[in-house]
C-alpha positions as CSV (number, residue, x, y, z in Angstrom):
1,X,-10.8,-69.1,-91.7
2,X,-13.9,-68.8,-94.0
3,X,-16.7,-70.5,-95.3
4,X,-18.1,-69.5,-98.7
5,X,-21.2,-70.5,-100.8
6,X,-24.8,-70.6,-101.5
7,X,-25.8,-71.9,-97.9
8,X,-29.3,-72.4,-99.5
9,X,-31.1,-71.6,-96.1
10,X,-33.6,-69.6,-97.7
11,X,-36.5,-72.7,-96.8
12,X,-35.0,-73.1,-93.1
13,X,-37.0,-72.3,-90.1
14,X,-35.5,-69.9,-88.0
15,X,-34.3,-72.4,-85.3
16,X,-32.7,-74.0,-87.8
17,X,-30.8,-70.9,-88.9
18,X,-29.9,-70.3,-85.3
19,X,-28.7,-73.6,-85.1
20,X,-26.2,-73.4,-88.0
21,X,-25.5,-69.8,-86.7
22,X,-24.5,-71.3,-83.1
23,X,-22.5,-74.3,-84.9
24,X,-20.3,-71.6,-87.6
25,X,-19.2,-69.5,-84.0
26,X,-18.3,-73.0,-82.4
27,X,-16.1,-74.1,-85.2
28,X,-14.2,-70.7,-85.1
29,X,-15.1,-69.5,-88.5
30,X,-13.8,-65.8,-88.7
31,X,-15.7,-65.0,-91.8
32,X,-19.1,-66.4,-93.3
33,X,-19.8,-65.4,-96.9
34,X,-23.0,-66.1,-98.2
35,X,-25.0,-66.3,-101.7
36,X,-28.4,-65.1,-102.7
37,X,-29.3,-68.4,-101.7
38,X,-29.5,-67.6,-98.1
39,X,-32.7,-65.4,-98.0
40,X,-33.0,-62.8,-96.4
41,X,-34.7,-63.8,-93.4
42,X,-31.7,-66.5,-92.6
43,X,-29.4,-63.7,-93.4
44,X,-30.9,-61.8,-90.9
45,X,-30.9,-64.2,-88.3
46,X,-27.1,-65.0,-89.6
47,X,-26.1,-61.5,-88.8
48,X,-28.0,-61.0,-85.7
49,X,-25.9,-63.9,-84.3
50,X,-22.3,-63.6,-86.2
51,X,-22.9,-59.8,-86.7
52,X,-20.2,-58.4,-89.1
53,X,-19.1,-62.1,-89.3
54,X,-21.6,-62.9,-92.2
55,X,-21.2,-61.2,-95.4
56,X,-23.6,-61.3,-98.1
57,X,-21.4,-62.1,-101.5
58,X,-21.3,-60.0,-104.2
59,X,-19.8,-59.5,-107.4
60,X,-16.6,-58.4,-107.7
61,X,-16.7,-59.0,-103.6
62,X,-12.6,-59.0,-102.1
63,X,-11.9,-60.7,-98.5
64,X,-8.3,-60.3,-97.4
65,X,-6.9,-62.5,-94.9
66,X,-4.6,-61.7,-92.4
């Protein structure tokens, strides 16, 4: 259903970002929930391709699962 971490993408070109991006929608992830890690320039890339899919983690962050 989910995949969450520090993705650490914060170095990756932006084709490589796009890459994962296409790969997460292909595996049927529902939810993607990144750390700081990501950089904001992946995570914009991320959202611009999984839209509300990709959410940047927090603390005290909930995700419920239906």
């Amino acid at each position: 259903y989910a995949l969450v971490g520090g993705l650490h993408l914060f170095r990756s070109s932006p084709q490589e970002v796009t890459d994962f991006a296409r790969r997460v929608k292909e595996t049927g992830i529902e939810c993607l929930v990144t750390g700081h890690c990501t950089g904001e320039n992946a995570m914009k890339i991320l959202k611009d391709h999984l839209d509300d899919r990709v959410v940047q983690m927090y603390s005290g962050l909930t995700i419920e699962i239906s």
